[in-house]
C-alpha positions as CSV (number, residue, x, y, z in Angstrom):
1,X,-12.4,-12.0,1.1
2,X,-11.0,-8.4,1.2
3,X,-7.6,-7.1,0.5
4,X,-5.7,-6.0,3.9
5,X,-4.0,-3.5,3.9
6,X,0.2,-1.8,5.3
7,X,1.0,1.7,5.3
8,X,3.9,3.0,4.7
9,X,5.4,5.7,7.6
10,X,5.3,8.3,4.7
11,X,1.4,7.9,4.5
12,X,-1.0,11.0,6.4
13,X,-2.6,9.8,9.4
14,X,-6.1,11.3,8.5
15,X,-6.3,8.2,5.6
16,X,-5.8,5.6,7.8
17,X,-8.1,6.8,10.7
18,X,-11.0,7.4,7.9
19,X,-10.2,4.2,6.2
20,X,-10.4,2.4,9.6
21,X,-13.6,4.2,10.7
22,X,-14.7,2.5,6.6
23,X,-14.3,-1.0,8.3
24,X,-11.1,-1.6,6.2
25,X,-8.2,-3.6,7.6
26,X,-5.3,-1.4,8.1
27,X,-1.6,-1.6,9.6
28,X,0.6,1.4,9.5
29,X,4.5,1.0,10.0
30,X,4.6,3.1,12.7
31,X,1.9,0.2,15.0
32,X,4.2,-2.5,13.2
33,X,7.5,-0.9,14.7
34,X,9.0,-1.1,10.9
35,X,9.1,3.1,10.3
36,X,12.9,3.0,9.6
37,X,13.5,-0.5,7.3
38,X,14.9,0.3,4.1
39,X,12.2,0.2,0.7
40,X,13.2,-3.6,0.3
41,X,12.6,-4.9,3.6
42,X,9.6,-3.1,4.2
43,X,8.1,-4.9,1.0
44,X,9.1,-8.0,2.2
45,X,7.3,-7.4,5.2
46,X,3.7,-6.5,4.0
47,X,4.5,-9.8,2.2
48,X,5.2,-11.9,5.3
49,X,1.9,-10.0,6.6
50,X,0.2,-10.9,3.5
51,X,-1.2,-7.3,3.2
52,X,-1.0,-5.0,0.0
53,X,1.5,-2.1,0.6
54,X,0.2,1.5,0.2
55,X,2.9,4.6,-0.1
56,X,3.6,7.9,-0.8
57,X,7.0,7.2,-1.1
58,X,8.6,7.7,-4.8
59,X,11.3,5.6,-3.8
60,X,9.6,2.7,-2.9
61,X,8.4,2.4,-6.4
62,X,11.9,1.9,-8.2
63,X,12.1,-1.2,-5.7
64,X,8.8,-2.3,-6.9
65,X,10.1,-2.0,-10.4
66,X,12.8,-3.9,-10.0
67,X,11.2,-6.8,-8.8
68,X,8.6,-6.7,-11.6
69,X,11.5,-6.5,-13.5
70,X,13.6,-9.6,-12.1
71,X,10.5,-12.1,-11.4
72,X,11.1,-11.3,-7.6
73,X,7.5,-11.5,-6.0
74,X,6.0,-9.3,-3.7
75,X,2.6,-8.8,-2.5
76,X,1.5,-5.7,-4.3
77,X,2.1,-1.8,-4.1
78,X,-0.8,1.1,-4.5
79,X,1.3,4.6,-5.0
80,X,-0.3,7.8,-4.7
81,X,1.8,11.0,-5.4
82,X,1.5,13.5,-2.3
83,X,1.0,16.6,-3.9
84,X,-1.2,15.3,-7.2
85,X,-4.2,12.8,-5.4
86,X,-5.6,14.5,-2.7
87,X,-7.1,12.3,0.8
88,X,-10.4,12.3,-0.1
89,X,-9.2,10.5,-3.6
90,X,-7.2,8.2,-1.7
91,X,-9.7,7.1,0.8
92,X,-12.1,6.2,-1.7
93,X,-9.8,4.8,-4.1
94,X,-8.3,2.6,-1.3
95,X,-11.7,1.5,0.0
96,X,-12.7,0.4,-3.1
97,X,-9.4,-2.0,-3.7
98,X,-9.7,-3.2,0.0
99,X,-13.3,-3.8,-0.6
100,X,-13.6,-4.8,-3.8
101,X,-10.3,-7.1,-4.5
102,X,-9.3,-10.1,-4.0
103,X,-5.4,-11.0,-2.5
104,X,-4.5,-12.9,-5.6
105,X,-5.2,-9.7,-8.0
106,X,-2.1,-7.8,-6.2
107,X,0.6,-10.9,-6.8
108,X,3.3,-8.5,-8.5
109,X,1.3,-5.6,-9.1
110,X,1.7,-2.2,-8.9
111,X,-1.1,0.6,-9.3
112,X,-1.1,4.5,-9.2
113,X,-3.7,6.6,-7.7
114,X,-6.2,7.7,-8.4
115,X,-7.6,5.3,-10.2
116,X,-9.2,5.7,-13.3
C-alpha cells in the first residue's frame, strides 16, 4: 500500500502536477475546498482523509509540535522550507515517501525536506 497524499494551499502547483503525472495520489486544498481552515483544522482533515499532509507553511509546523507534544494524534506532516529545497528535491523526495511508505510509518510524525 502507498502513502496518499494532501497539499497544503501554500504548496507550488508544478509539484503536484509532476507528482501526479509520477502516479502518486494527490489532493491539494484548493480541489478539497479547505484553502482558508486554520493550521489545526486542516490537520484534522488530512486525518479524516487518511492522507499524510505536505506544507510549505512554517506555521503549520508549531501545530504539529504541539500535538507531538500533547499525545494529540494526527496523520503525519512532510515540511519543506520554500526558499531552501527546491521542486525538483521535493518531487523526488515526496515520490519516494508516497511510494515507498507505508500509512502507519506517518502516525505522529513529522519530517523535513529534503531528506537525507
Amino acid at each position: 500500500m502507498s502513502v496518499s497524499l494532501y497539499f497544503d494551499v501554500h504548496v507550488r502547483r508544478a509539484i503536484a502536477e509532476t507528482l501526479r503525472l509520477r502516479g502518486v495520489d494527490l489532493l491539494t486544498a484548493q480541489a478539497d475546498g479547505t484553502t482558508r481552515l486554520p493550521d489545526a483544522l486542516l490537520l484534522d482533515r488530512a486525518r479524516q482523509l487518511g492522507r499524510v499532509l505536505f506544507s510549505q507553511d512554517e506555521d503549520l509546523l508549531a501545530e504539529a509540535t504541539r500535538r507531538q507534544r500533547v499525545g494529540e494524534t494526527f496523520v503525519g506532516v512532510v515540511y519543506a522550507h520554500q526558499l531552501r529545497v527546491n521542486i525538483g528535491r521535493c518531487i523526488a523526495d515526496l515520490e519516494l515517501i508516497a511510494k515507498a511508505t507505508e500509512p502507519e510509518d506517518w502516525l505522529d510524525r513529522l519530517e523535513y525536506l529534503p531528506l537525507d
